[in-house]
PANUNU-108869 format. One record per residue (C-alpha): x, y, z; residue in three letters. Coordinates in steps of 0.1 Angstrom, whole numbers. Example, Ala and Ser with C-alpha at 12.3 -4.5 7.8 and 13.67 -1.06 7.14 Angstrom:
BEGIN
      u      v      w  rest
    123    -45     78   ALA
    137    -11     71   SER
END
This chain:
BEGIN
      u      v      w  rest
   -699    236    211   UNK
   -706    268    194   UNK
   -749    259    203   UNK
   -741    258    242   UNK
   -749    288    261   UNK
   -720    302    280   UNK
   -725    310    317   UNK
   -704    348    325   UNK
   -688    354    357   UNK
   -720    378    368   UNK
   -742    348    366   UNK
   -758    362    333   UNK
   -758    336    306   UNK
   -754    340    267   UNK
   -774    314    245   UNK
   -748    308    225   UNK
   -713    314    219   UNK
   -714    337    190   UNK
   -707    370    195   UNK
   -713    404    174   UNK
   -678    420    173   UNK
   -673    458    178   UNK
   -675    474    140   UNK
   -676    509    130   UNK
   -710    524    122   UNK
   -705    561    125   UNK
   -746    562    118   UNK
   -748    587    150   UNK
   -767    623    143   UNK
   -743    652    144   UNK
   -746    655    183   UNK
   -735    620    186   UNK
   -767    604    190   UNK
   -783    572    179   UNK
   -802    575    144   UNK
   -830    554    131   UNK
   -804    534    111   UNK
   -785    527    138   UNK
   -811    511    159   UNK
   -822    489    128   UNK
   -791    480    113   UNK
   -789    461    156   UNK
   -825    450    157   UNK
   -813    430    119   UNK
   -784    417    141   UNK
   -801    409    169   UNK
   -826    387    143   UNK
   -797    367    134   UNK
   -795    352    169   UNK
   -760    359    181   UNK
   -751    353    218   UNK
   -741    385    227   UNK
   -740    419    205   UNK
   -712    442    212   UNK
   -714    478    197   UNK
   -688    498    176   UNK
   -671    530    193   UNK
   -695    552    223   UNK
   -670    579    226   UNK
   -666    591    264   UNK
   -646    624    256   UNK
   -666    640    224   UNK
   -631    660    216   UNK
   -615    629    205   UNK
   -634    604    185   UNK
   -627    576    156   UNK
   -652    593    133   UNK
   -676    622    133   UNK
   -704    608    136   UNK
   -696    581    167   UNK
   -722    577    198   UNK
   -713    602    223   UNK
   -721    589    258   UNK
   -735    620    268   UNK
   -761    631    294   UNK
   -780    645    265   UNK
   -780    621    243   UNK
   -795    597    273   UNK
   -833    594    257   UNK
   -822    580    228   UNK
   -794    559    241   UNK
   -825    544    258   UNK
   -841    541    225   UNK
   -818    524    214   UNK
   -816    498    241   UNK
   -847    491    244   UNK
   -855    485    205   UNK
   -820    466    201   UNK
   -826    443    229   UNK
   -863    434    221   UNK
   -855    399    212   UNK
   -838    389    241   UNK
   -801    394    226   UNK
   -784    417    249   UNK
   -761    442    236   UNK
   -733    456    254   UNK
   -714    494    248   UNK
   -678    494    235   UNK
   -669    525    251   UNK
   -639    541    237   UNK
   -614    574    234   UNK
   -594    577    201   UNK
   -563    598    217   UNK
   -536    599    187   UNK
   -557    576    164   UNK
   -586    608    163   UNK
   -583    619    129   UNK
   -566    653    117   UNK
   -599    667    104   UNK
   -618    669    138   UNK
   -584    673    160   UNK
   -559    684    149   UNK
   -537    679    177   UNK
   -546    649    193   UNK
   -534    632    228   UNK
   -517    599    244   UNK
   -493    586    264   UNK
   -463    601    251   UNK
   -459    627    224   UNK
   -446    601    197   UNK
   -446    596    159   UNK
   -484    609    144   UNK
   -504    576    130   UNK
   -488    571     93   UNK
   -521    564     72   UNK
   -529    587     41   UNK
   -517    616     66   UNK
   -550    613     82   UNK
   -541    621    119   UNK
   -520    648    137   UNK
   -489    643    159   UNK
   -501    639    194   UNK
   -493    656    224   UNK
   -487    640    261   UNK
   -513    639    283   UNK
   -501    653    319   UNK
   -512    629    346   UNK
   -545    649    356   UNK
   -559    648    326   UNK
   -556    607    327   UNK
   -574    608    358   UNK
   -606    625    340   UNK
   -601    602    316   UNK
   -602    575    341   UNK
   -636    588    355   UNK
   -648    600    321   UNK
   -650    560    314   UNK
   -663    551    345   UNK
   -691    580    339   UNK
   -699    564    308   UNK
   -705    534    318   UNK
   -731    542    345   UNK
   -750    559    318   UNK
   -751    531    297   UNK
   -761    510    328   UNK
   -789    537    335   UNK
   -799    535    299   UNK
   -807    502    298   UNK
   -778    480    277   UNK
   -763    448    291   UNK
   -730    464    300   UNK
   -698    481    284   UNK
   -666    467    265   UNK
   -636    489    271   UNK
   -619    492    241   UNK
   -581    483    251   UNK
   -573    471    218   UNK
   -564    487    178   UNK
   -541    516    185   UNK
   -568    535    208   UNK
   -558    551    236   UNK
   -562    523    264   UNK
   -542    504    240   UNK
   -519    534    237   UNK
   -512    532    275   UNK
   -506    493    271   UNK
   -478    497    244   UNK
   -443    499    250   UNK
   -440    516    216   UNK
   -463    542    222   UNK
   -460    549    256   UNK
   -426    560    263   UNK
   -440    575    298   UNK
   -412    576    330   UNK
   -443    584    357   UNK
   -469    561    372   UNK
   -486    554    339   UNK
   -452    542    321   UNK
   -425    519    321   UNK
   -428    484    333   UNK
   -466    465    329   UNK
   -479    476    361   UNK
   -480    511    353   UNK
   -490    506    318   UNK
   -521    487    325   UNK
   -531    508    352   UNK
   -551    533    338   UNK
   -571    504    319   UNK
   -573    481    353   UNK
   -581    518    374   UNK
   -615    519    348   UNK
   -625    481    355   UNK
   -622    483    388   UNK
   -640    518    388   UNK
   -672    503    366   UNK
   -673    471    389   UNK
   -675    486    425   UNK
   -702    513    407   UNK
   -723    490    382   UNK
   -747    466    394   UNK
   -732    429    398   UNK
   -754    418    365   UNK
   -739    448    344   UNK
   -715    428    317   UNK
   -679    442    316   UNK
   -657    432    292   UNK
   -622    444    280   UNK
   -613    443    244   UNK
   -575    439    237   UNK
   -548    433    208   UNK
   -525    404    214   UNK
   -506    421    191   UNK
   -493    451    219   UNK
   -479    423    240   UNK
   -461    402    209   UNK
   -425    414    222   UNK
   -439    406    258   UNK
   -460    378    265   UNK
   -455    379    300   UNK
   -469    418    301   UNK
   -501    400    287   UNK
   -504    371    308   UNK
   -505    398    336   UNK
   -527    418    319   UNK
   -551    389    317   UNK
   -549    377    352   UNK
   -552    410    368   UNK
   -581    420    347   UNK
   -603    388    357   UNK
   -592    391    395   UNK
   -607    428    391   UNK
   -647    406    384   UNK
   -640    414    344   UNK
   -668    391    323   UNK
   -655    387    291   UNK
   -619    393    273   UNK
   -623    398    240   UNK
   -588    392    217   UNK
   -581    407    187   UNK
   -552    427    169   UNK
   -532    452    150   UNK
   -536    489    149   UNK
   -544    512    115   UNK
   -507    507    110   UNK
   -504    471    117   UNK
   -521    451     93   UNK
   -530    424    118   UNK
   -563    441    123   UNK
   -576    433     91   UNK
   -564    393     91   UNK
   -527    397     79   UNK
   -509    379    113   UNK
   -477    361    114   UNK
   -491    340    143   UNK
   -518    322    125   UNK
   -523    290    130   UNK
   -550    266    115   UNK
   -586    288    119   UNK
   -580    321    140   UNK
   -556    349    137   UNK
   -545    353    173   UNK
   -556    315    184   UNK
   -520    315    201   UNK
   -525    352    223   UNK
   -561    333    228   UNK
   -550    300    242   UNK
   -524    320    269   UNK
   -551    345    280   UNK
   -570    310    288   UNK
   -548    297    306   UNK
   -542    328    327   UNK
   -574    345    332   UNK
   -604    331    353   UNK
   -627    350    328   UNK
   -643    337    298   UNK
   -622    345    261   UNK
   -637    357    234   UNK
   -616    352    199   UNK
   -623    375    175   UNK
   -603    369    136   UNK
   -600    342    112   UNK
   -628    316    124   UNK
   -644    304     90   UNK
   -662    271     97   UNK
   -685    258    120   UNK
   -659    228    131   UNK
   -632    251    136   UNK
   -649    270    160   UNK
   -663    243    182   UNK
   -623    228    179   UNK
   -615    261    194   UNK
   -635    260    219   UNK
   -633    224    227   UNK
   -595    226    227   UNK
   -596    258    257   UNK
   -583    280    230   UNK
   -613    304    235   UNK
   -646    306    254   UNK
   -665    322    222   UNK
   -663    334    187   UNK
   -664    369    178   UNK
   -676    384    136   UNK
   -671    418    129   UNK
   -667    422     91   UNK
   -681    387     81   UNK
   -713    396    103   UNK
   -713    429     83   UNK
   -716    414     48   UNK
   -740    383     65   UNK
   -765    400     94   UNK
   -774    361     96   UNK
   -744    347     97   UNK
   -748    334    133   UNK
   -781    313    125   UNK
   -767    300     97   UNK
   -735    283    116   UNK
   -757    274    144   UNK
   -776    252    121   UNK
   -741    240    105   UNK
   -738    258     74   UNK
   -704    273     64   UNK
   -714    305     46   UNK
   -687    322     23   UNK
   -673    346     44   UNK
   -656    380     39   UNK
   -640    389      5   UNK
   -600    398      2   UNK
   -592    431     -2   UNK
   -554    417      0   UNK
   -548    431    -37   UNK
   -549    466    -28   UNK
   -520    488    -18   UNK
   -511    489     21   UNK
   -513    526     15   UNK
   -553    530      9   UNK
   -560    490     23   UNK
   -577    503     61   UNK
   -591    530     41   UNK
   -607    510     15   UNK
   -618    481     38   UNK
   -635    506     59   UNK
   -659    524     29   UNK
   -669    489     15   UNK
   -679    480     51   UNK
   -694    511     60   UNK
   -714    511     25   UNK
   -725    476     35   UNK
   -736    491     73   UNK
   -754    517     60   UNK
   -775    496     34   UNK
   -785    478     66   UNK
   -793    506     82   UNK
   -813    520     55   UNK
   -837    491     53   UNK
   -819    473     24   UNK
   -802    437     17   UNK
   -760    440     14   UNK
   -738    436    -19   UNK
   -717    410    -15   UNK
   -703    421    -50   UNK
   -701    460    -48   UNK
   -672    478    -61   UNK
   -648    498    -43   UNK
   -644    528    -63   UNK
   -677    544    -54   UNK
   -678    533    -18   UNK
   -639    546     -9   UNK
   -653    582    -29   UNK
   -689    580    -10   UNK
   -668    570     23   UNK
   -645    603     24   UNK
   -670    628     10   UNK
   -695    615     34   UNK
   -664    618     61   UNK
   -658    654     52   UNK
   -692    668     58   UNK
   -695    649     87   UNK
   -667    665    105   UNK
   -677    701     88   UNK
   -713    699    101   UNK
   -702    682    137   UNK
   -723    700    164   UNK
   -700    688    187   UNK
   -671    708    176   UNK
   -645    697    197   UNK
   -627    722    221   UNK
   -591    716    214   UNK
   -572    712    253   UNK
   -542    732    259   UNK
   -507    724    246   UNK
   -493    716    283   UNK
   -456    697    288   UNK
   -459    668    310   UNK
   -429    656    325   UNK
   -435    619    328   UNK
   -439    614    288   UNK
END
């Protein structure tokens, strides 16, 4: 099942159904655009035949990335964003743009003060971020067209298409929980006026995009787990709005379920059962990203309408030819456990390992399987720091405004 190309809703067809997940390269030069490593460390994916590459965060607002050096989708940056495509895509594997805004999750040391829905709690995690401020409702609306912007550039630019990244505690996915969105306006409240920001953007990108530009929405099963019907909404009104591809993950930098601790596990797949409803409900293929380890299991997913597709973020990471290899039926040893650590410094340590492991790529050289993580979690925040000191792209902080529907 997993050899079988899989026919999108645009007409375009993938030619398999393997999929590079989103992962976090921060490899952007200080003004947020590609680097030499970047487009290598995508051509070395792009050689291990997956269906469909999918890149890490393209920020649309520069004041409010995941990390310092993120793509900024910015009309400046446009040569080498075409760079980029053109070199990544040379194969034949398209690769689509996971365009993104942080809001609360953008960390203290580049914003101090960062935005989202409602003016909650600040993200607990080695006091990295800042307590957030609401955004007022005309901000949302730039943020609305700020994505749809994006998006048009990465169409001009040459990639495949754009994910919107609904899902791991950034803002979109902000807007779609009930626990961090404690709005009373037309963005808050019951599951219409949550999801409407995210449904405003698809619906924004698809009447503007050409009818071959790939959207697909990235979400985290794990914002609807008190709420399944708020997802099973979510799912059908984002695939009568044309969407191509639903991508299903979980957790948030506070929720361990991001990095494969999930109560509803069953058999191979961390979020098989969000997976399996978002099936059911949407007209749009599903893309399952977490916990798929063998060849078998996957094609039992698929076979059994639990997903459309497989999605590797890590284990593609520490494997660049991971794909080919369970195409021809191998079952490669996948990611190692990092389950020994302390909750405290796990995200932060799972990051630097990867990141060591993207950058090696990047750099022209094979991965470590068996590196350390001392070094890498030191390397990882020095590296950070400088970053963020040296950021051309200082961000200008907006003003402290009370909104009255947070």
């Amino acid at each position: 099942m997993i050899q079988e190309e899989l026919a999108l809703p645009n007409g375009v067809k993938l030619k398999n159904r393997l999929i590079k997940a989103a992962t976090s390269e921060l490899l952007a030069t200080s003004g947020g655009a590609p680097t030499d490593e970047l487009i290598r460390l995508y051509r070395t994916w792009a050689a291990g035949s997956p269906g469909l590459m999918i890149s890490g965060n393209a920020i649309v607002d520069e004041r409010f990335p995941e990390g310092a050096r993120n793509v900024l989708l910015r009309e400046d940056n446009a040569p080498e964003l075409a760079r980029w495509a053109t070199a990544a895509q040379a194969t034949g594997v398209p690769l689509i743009v996971q365009i993104s805004h942080a809001g609360r999750q953008t960390p203290r040391i580049i914003t101090k003060i960062p935005v989202a829905p409602s003016a909650v709690d600040a993200v607990k995690v080695l006091y990295s971020f800042g307590k957030p401020r609401a955004l007022d409702s005309s901000e949302i609306d730039q943020i609305e067209q700020q994505f749809i912007d994006a998006a048009l550039l990465v169409e001009r630019t040459g990639f495949a298409g754009v994910q919107i990244h609904a899902a791991h505690g950034y803002l979109l996915s902000q807007f779609l929980s009930p626990a961090t969105n404690l709005r009373t306006d037309k963005w808050g409240g019951d599951i219409e006026n949550r999801a409407r920001l995210l449904l405003n953007i698809a619906a924004g990108i698809r009447q503007r995009a050409s009818s071959k530009f790939i959207i697909s929405v990235k979400v985290s099963s794990t914002d609807f787990a008190d709420r399944p019907s708020d997802g099973a909404f979510v799912m059908r009104e984002l695939s009568r709005l044309g969407v191509d591809l639903i991508e299903v993950s979980g957790g948030t930098y506070e929720n361990p379920a991001l990095f494969g601790r999930d109560s509803t596990r069953k058999r191979e797949g961390y979020f098989r059962d969000f997976a399996a409803m978002a099936k059911r409900e949407s007209s749009a293929p599903i893309m399952l990203t977490g916990g798929m380890r063998t060849p078998s299991g996957m094609s039992e997913a698929i076979r059994e309408g639990v997903t459309d597709a497989i999605g590797f973020g890590r284990p593609i990471i520490v494997d660049p030819s991971l794909p080919a290899r369970l195409l021809r039926g191998e079952a490669p040893p996948f990611d190692r456990s990092f389950d020994h650590l302390p909750h405290a410094i796990r995200t932060f340590a799972v990051n630097a390992w990867h990141a060591a492991q993207l950058h090696r790529i990047g750099r022209g050289e094979p991965t470590d399987p068996n590196m350390g993580i001392f070094l890498p979690m030191l390397r990882h925040l020095g590296v950070f720091c400088w970053q963020a000191w040296t950021r051309t792209t200082a961000p200008r902080r907006l003003p402290l405004v009370a909104t009255s529907g947070a």
